[in-house]
BAKE-152392 format. One record per atom (N, C-alpha, C): residue in one letter; x, y, z. Coordinates in steps of 0.02 Angstrom, whole numbers, padded with zeros to 5 digits, always signed. Layout:
BEGIN
AXYZ...
This chain:
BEGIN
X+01751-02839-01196X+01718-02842-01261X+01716-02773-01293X+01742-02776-01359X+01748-02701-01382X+01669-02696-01419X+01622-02669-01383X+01550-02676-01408X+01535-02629-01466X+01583-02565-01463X+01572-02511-01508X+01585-02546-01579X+01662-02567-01582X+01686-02565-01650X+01648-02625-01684X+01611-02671-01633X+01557-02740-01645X+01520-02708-01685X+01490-02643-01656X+01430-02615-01670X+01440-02583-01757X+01497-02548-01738X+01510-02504-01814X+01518-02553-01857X+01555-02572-01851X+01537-02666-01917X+01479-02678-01960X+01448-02710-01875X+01370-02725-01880X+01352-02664-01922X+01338-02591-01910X+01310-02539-01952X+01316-02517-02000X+01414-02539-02023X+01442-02529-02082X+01408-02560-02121X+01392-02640-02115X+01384-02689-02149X+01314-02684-02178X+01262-02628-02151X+01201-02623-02158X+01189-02568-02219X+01223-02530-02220X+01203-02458-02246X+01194-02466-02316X+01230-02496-02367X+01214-02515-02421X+01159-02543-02439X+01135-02591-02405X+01058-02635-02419X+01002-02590-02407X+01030-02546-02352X+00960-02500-02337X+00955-02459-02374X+01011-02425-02402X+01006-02355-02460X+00956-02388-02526X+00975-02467-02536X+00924-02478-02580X+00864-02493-02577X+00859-02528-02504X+00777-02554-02488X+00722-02493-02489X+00678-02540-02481X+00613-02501-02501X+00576-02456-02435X+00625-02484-02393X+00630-02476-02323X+00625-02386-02294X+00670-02370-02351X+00694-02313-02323X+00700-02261-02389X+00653-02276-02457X+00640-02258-02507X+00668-02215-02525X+00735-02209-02540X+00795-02164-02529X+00775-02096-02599X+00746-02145-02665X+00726-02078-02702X+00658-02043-02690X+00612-02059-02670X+00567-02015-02636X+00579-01978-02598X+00639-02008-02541X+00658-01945-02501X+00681-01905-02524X+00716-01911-02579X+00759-01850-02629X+00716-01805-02653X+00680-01828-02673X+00605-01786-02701X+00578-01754-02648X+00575-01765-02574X+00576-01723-02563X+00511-01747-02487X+00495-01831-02496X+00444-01831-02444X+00508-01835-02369X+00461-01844-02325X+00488-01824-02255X+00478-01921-02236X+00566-01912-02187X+00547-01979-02168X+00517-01972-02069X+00507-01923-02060X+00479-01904-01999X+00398-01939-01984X+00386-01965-01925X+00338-02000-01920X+00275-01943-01860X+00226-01978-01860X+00169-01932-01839X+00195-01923-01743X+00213-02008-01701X+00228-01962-01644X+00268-01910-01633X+00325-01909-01673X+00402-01864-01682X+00355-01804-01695X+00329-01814-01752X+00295-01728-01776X+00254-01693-01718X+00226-01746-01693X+00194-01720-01643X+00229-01679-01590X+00290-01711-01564X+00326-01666-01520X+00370-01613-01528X+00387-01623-01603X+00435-01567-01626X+00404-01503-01634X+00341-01506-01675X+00295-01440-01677X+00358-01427-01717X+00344-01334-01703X+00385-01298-01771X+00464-01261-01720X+00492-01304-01793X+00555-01296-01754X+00582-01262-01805X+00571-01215-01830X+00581-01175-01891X+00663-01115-01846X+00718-01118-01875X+00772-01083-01820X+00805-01108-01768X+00780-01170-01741X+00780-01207-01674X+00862-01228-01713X+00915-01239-01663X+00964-01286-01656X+00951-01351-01635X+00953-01419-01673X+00929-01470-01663X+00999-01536-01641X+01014-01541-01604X+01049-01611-01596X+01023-01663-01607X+01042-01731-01677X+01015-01781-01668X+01059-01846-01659X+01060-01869-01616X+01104-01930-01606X+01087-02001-01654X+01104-02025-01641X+01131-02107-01684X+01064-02070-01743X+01082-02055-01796X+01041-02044-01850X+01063-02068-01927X+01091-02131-01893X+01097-02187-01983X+01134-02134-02025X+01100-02161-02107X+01128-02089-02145X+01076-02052-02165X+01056-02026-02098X+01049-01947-02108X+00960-01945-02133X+00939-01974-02135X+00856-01971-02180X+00819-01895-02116X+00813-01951-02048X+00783-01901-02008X+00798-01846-01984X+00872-01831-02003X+00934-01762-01992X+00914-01701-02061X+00914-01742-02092X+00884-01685-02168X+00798-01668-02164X+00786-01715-02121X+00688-01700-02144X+00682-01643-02084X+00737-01633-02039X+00715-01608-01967X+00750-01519-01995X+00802-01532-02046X+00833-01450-02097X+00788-01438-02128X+00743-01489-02165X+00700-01462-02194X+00635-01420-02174X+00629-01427-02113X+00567-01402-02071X+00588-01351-02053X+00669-01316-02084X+00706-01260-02035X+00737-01262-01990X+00756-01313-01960X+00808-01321-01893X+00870-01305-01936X+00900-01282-01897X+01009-01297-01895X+01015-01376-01866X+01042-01418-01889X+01039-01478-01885X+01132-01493-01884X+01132-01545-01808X+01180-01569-01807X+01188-01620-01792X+01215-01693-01817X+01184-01778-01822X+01235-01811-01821X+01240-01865-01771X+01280-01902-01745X+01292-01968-01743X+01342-02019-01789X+01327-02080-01773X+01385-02110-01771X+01384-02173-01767X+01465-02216-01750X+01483-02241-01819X+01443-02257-01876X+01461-02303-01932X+01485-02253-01966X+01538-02232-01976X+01584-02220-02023X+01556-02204-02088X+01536-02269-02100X+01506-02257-02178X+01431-02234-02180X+01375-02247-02141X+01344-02179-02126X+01332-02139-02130X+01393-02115-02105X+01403-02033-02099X+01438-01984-02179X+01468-02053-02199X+01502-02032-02283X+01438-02048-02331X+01369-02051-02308X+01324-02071-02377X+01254-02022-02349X+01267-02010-02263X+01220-01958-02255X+01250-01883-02277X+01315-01884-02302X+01344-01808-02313X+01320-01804-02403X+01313-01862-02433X+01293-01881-02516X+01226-01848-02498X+01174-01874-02465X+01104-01874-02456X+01110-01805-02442X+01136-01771-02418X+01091-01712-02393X+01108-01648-02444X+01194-01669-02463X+01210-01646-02546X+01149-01648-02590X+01117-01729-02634X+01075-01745-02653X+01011-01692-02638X+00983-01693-02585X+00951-01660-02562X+00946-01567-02551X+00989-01550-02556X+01020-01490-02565X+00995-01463-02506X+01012-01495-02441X+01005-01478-02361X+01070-01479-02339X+01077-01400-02299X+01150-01428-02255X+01154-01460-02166X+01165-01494-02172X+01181-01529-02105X+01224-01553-02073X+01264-01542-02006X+01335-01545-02002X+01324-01609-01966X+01357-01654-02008X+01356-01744-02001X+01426-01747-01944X+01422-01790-01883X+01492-01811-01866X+01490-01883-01864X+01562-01891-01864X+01563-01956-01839X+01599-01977-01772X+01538-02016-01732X+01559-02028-01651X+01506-02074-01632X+01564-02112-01575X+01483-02130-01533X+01472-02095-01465X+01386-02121-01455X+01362-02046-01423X+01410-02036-01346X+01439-02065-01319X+01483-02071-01258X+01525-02019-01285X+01571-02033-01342X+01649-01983-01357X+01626-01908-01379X+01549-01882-01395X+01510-01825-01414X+01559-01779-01361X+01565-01769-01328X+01583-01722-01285X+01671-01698-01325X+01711-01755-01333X+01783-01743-01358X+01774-01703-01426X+01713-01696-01465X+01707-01695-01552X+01658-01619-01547X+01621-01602-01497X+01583-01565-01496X+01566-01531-01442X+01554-01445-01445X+01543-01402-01380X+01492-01364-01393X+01451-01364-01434X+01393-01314-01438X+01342-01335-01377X+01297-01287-01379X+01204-01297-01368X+01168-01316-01417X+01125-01352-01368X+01053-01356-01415X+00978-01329-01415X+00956-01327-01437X+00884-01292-01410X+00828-01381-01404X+00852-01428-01455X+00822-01496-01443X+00861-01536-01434X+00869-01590-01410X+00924-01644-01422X+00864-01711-01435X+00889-01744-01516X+00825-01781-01544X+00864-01855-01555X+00805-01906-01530X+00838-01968-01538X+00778-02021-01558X+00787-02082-01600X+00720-02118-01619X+00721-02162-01639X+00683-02211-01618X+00670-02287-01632X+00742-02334-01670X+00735-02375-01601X+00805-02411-01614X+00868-02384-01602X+00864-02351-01530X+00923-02321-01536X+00976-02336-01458X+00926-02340-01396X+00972-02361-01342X+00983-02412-01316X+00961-02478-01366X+00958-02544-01363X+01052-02550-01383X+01084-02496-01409X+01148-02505-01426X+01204-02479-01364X+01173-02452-01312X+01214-02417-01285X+01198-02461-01193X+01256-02474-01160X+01252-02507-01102X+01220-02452-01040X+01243-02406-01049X+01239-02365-00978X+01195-02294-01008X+01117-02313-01001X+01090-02248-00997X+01109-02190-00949X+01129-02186-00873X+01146-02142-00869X+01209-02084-00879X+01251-02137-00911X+01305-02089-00954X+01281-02062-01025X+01226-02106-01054X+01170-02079-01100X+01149-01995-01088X+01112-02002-01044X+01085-01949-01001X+01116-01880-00984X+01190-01914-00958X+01227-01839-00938X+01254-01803-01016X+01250-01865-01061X+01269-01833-01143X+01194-01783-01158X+01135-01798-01156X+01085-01776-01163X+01101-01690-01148X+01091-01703-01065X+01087-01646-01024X+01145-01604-01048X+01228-01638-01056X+01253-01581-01077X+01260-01537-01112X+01227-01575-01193X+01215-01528-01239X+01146-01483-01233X+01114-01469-01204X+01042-01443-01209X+01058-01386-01173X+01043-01325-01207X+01020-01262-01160X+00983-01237-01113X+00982-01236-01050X+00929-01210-01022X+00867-01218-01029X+00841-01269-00999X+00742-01272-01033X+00747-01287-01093X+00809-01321-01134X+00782-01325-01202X+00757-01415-01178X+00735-01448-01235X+00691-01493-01238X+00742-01561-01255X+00732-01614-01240X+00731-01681-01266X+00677-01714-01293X+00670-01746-01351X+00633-01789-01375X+00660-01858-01384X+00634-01884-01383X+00645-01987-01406X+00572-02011-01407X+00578-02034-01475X+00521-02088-01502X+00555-02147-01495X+00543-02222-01467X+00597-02267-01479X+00549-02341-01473X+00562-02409-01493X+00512-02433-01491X+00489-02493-01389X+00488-02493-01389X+00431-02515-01323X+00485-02577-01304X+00501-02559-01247X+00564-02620-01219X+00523-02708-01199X+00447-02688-01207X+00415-02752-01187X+00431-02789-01255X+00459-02765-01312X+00419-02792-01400X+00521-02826-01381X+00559-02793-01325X+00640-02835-01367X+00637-02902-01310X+00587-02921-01278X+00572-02979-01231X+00558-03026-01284X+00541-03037-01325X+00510-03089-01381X+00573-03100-01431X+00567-03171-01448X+00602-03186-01491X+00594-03160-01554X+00617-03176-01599X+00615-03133-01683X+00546-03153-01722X+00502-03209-01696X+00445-03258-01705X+00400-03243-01663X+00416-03199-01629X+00345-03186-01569X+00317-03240-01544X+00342-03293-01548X+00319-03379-01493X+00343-03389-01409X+00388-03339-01403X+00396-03346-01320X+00438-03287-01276X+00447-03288-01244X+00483-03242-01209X+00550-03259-01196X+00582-03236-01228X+00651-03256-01231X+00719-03220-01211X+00709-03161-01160X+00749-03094-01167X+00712-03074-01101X+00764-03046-01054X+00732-03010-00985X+00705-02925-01020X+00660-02920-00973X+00642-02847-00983X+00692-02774-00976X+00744-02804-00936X+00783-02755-00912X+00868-02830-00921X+00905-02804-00943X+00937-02850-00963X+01032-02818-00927X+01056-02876-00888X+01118-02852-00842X+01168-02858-00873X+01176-02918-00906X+01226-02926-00964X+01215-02915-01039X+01245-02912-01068X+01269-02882-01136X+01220-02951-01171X+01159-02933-01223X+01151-02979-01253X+01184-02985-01339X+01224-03039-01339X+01289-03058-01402X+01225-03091-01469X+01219-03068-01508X+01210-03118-01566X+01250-03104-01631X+01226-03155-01678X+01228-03145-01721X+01160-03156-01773X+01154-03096-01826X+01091-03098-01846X+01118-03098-01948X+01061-03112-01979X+01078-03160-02047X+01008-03109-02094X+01036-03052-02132X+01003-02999-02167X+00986-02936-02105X+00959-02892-02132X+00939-02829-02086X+00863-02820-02089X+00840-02769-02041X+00761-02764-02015X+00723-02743-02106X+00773-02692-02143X+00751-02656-02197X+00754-02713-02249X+00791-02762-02266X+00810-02817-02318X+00835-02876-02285X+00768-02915-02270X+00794-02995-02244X+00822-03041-02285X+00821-03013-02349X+00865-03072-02402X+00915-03051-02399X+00954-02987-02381X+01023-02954-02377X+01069-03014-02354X+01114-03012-02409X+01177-03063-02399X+01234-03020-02333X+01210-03017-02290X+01255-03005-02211X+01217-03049-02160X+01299-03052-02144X+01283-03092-02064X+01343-03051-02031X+01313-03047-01970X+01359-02977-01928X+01322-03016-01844X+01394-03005-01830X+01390-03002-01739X+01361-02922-01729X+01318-02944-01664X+01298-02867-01614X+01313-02891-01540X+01297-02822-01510X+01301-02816-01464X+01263-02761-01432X+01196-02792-01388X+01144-02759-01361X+01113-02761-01285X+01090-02702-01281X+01056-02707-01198X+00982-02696-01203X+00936-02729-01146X+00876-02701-01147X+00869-02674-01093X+00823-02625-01097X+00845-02536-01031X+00758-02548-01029X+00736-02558-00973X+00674-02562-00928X+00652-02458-00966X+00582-02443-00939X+00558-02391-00957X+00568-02348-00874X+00573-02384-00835X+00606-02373-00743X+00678-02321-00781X+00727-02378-00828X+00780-02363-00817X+00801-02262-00880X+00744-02285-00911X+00754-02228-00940X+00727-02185-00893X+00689-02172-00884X+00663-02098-00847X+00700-02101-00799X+00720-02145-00744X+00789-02126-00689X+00836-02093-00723X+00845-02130-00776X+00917-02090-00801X+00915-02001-00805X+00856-01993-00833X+00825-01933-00865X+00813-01902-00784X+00792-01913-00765X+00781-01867-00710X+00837-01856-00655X+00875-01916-00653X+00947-01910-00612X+00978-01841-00633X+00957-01808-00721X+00994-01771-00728X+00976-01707-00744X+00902-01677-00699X+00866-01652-00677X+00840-01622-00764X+00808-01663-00776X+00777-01665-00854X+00721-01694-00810X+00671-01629-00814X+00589-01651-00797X+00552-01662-00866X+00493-01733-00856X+00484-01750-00899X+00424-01727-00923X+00387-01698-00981X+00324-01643-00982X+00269-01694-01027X+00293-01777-01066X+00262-01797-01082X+00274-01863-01100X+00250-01897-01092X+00246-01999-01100X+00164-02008-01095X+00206-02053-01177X+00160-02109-01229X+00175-02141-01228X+00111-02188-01252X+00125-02291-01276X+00095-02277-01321X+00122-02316-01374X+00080-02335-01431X+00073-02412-01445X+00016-02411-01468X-00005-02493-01485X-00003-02496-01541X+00051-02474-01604X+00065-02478-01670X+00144-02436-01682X+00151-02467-01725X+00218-02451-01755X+00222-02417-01808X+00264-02343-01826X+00252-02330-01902X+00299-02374-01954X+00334-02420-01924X+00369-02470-01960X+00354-02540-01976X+00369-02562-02016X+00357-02643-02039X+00425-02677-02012X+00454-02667-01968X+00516-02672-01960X+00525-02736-01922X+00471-02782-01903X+00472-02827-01846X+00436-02898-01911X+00455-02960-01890X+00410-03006-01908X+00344-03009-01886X+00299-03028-01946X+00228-03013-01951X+00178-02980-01942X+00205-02927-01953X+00167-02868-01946X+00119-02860-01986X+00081-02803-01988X-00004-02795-02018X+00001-02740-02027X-00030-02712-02093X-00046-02628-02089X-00121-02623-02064X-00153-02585-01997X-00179-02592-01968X-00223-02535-02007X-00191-02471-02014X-00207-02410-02044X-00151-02384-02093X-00144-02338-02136X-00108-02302-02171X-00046-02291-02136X+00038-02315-02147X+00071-02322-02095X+00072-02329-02045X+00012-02395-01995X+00034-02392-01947X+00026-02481-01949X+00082-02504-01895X+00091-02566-01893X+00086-02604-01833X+00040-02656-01821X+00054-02703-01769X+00081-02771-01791X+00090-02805-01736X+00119-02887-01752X+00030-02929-01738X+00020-02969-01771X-00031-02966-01792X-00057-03048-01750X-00027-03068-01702X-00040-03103-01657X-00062-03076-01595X-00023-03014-01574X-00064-02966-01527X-00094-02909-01551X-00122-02905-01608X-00165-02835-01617X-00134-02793-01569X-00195-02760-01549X-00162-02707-01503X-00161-02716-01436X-00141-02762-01399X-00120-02789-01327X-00079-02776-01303X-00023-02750-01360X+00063-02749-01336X+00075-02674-01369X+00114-02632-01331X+00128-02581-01355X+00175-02597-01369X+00208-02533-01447X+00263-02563-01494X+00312-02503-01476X+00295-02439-01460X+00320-02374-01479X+00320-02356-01418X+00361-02294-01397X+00339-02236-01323X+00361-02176-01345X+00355-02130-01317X+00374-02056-01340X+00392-01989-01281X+00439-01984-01273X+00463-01948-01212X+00466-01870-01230X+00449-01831-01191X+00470-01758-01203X+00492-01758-01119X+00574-01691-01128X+00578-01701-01051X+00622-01625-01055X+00633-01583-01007X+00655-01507-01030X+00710-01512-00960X+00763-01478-01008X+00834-01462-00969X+00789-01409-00920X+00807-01421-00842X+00765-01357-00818X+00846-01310-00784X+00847-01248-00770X+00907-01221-00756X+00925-01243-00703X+00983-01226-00692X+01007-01256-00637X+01045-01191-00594X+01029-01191-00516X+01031-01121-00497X+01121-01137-00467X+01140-01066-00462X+01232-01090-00445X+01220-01076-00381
């Protein structure tokens, strides 16, 4: 199964609906608000100079808000088109940010720098089969003690069907789960229907990965809210923050990893 080029489809087919939805308020961001959320801020602190790696980063919203704070910013994704509307946006924006196009496995053939962060967030390794080839991409780009971050949302919330009525999805998932899905998370009236192709990765399977590749981990969160409306039936609980409103706060939606390249002696 060619899962990638499934995937770039699937992502191609998205990017237009989202540039308009309300989702991702594309002229406010121009103006200038930040689409960066409070756990992310929380771990980034001031990265004012920092070299920033950010993987699978759509077009580009959280790659320009992370230049704008002063990083050197370099952002990575598979959709093609993406990557041709996050290079508009950050034009628009009058941020420079060096956009590629890859997926995160082929990073190594397209790219040889360091990083001082390597940044990744919500919704992002539900696309990729093998965290620990994830992992050794992580570790390779990062300098010495520099840092990893991932905000991403809570592998218990991809066990539930799209209706939150049952459990429908293993927690940790062996085979490839195939659908096909009818509009996107940002515009459910969106006239697309697109095949995917997805895994669900246990919270076991991330931190093994991460530590297999001697990335010690300096901090893990749960959150019991979402800064997104991105799920069926959600609730604004507080000022951007969101639960599904059958479990209040019972079910965590979010997690938040900090984990530091430590050296490695020869």
């Amino acid at each position: 199964m060619d899962y990638i080029n499934i995937n770039k489809n699937s992502w191609n087919a998205k990017v237009d609906y989202h540039l308009k939805s309300d989702f991702y308020f594309v002229e406010e961001f121009i103006a200038g608000r930040t689409s960066l959320n409070e756990p992310e801020l929380k771990l980034l602190g001031d990265i004012k100079g920092k070299k920033i790696l950010h993987l699978q980063c759509h077009f580009g919203q959280d790659s320009i808000s992370l230049a704008r704070m002063g990083a050197e910013v370099t952002a990575v994704d598979l959709s093609d088109k993406a990557i041709v509307e996050a290079r508009i946006l950050a034009e628009k924006c009058g941020v420079d940010v060096n956009f590629i196009e890859s997926n995160v496995y082929d990073l190594p053939n397209v790219l040889e720098e360091k990083f001082d962060i390597v940044f990744t967030s919500y919704g992002v390794i539900g696309w990729l089969p093998d965290l620990e080839k994830w992992a050794k991409i992580i570790q390779r780009f990062l300098k010495p003690n520099g840092e990893f971050i991932m905000v991403e949302f809570h592998p218990v919330i991809w066990m539930f069907d799209d209706d939150f009525t049952k459990v429908a999805y293993d927690y940790q998932s062996t085979e490839p789960i195939v659908e096909t899905y009818e509009g996107t998370y940002a515009d459910r009236e969106a006239n697309i229907s697109q095949e995917y192709v997805m895994w669900n990765h246990a919270l076991s399977e991330v931190f093994q990965s991460l530590i297999n590749q001697n990335l010690e981990i300096k901090h893990f969160l749960e959150y019991d809210w979402s800064p997104y409306a991105c799920f069926k039936h959600t609730v604004e609980v507080e000022k951007g923050k969101y639960r599904i409103s059958k479990f209040d706060k019972k079910v965590p939606l979010v997690f938040s990893i900090k984990a530091t390249n430590k050296e490695f002696s020869n």
